[in-house]
C-alpha positions in Angstrom: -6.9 4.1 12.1 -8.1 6.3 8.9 -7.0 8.5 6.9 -8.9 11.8 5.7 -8.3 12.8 2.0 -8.4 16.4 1.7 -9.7 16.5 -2.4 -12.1 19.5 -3.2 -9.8 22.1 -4.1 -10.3 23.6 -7.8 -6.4 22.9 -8.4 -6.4 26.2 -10.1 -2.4 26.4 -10.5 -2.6 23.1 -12.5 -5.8 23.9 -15.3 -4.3 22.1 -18.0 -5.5 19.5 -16.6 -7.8 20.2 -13.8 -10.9 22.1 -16.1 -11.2 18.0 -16.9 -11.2 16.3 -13.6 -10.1 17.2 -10.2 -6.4 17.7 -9.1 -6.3 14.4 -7.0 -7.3 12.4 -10.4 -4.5 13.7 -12.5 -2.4 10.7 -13.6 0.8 10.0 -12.4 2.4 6.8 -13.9 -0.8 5.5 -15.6 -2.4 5.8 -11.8 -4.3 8.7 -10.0 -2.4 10.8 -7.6 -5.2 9.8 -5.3 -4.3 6.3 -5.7 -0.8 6.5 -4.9 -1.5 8.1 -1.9 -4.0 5.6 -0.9 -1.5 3.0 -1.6 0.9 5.0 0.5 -1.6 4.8 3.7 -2.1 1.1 3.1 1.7 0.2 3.1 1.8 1.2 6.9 -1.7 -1.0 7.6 -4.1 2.3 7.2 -6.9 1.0 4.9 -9.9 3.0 5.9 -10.1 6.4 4.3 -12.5 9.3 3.8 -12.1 11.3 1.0 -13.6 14.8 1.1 -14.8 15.7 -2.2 -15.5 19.4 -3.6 -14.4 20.4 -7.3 -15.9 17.2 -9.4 -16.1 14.7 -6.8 -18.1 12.7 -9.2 -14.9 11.7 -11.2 -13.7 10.5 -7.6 -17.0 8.6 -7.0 -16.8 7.1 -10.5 -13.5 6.1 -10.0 -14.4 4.0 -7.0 -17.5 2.6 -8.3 -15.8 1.1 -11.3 -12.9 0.6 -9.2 -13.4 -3.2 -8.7 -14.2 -4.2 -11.9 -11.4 -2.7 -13.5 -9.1 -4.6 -10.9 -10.6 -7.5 -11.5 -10.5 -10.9 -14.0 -14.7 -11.3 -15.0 -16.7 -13.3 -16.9 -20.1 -11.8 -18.4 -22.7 -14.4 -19.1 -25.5 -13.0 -21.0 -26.8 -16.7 -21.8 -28.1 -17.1 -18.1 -29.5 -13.5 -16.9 -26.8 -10.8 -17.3 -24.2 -13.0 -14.6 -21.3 -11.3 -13.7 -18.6 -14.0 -12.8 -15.3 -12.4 -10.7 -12.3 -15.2 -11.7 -9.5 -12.9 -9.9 -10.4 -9.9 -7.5 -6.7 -7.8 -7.3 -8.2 -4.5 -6.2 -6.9 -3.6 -2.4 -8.6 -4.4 0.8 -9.6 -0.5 1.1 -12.9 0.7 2.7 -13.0 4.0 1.4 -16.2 6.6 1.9 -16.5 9.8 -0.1 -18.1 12.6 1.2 -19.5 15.7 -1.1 -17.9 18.5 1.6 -18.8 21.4 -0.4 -17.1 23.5 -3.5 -16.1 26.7 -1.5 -15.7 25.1 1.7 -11.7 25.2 3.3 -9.9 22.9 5.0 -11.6 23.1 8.8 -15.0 22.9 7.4 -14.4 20.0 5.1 -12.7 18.2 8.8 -16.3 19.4 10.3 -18.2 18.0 7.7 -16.6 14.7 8.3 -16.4 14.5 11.8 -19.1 12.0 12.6 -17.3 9.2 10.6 -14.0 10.1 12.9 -15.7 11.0 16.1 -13.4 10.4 19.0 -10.5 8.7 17.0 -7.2 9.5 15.8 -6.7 9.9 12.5 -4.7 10.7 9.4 -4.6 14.2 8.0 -3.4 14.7 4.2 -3.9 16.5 0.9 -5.3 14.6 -2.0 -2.7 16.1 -4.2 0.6 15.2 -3.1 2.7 12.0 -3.2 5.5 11.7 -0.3 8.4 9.4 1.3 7.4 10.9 4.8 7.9 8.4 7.3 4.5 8.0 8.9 5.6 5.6 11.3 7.7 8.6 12.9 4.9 10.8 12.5 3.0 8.4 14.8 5.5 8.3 16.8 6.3 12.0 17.1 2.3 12.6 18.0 1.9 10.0 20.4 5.0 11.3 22.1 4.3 14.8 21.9 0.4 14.6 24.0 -0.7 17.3 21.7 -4.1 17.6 19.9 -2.8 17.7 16.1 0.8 16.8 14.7 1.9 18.9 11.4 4.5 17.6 9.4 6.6 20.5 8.1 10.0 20.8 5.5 12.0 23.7 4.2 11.3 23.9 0.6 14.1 24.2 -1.4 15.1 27.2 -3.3 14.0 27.7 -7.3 17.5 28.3 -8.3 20.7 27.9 -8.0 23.0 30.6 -5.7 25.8 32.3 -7.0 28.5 33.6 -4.8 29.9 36.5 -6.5 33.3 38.7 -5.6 32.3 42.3 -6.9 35.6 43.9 -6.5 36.9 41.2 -9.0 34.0 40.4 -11.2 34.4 36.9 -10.2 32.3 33.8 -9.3 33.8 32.2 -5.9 31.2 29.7 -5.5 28.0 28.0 -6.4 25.3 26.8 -4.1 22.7 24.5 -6.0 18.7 25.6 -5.0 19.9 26.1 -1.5 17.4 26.4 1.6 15.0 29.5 1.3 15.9 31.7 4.8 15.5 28.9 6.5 11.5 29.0 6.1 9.3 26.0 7.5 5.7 25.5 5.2 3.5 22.9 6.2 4.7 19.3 4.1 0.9 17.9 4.1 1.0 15.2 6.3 -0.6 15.6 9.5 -2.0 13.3 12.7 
């Protein structure tokens, strides 16, 4: 099974950092975000991925070309033709195709654009900008038992701040709720079958 990288958004809300490379390469922990969810994917056995680029995808594709020589132990021996000599390989058993979707295009046409490397299978939906504890295996699980076309994964986001139960009459604080639920709202948590 594969899993589709949603990366060519402009990450406007985040342009500290984004005006320099796309959302899904901002570091986290000395690693891109795009990285960690990778890794994510390849925990549960998914380690076929195609990442749909947009805003800079040539920071993504330079990232993956250099990808295994940075992960590796090498030897350069200029005495005998320019050799390159790989002593330890410890990048991960990914295959991992990047596709130039388009800079304006939204999320169904970047899913159209890729459809002839996914044609007639199932396959992993996500965002390349967000890192998650969501059990996949469930997901599966909840898809496959479901019969429908597309699973969504979905949470209730928790409020920005605290909640204050107040008594008026009295002028008093009664209780304190911390960032409680917001109406009881669903929005869609990025992880989809």
């Amino acid at each position: 099974m594969k899993a589709v990288i949603l990366a060519g958004g402009f990450g406007t809300r985040i342009s500290e950092e984004s005006h320099l490379r796309p959302k899904p390469m901002i570091e986290i922990g000395g690693a891109p975000i795009l990285w960690h969810i990778l890794r994510f994917y390849s925990y549960y056995g998914v380690n076929e991925f195609i990442i749909c680029c947009g805003y800079m995808g040539y920071v993504i594709k330079e990232y993956f070309a250099d990808y295994y020589l940075h992960r590796s132990d090498i030897t350069f021996d200029f005495t005998s033709g320019n050799k390159i000599i790989v002593h330890n390989n410890v990048a991960e058993p990914w295959k991992v195709t990047i596709i130039d979707t388009g800079l304006h295009t939204q999320t169904g046409g970047r899913l159209k654009r890729i459809r002839q490397f996914v044609d007639g299978e199932r396959f992993h939906v996500t965002y390349g900008d967000g890192v998650s504890n969501i059990d996949l295996p469930k997901l599966m699980e909840v898809h496959e038992r479901s019969g429908k076309t597309v699973t969504l994964s979905a949470i209730q986001p928790g409020g920005r701040f605290g909640v204050l139960d107040i008594n008026e009459r009295e002028g008093t604080i009664t209780g304190f709720r911390e960032k409680a639920k917001e109406h009881g709202a669903w929005i869609n948590a990025g992880f989809m079958v």
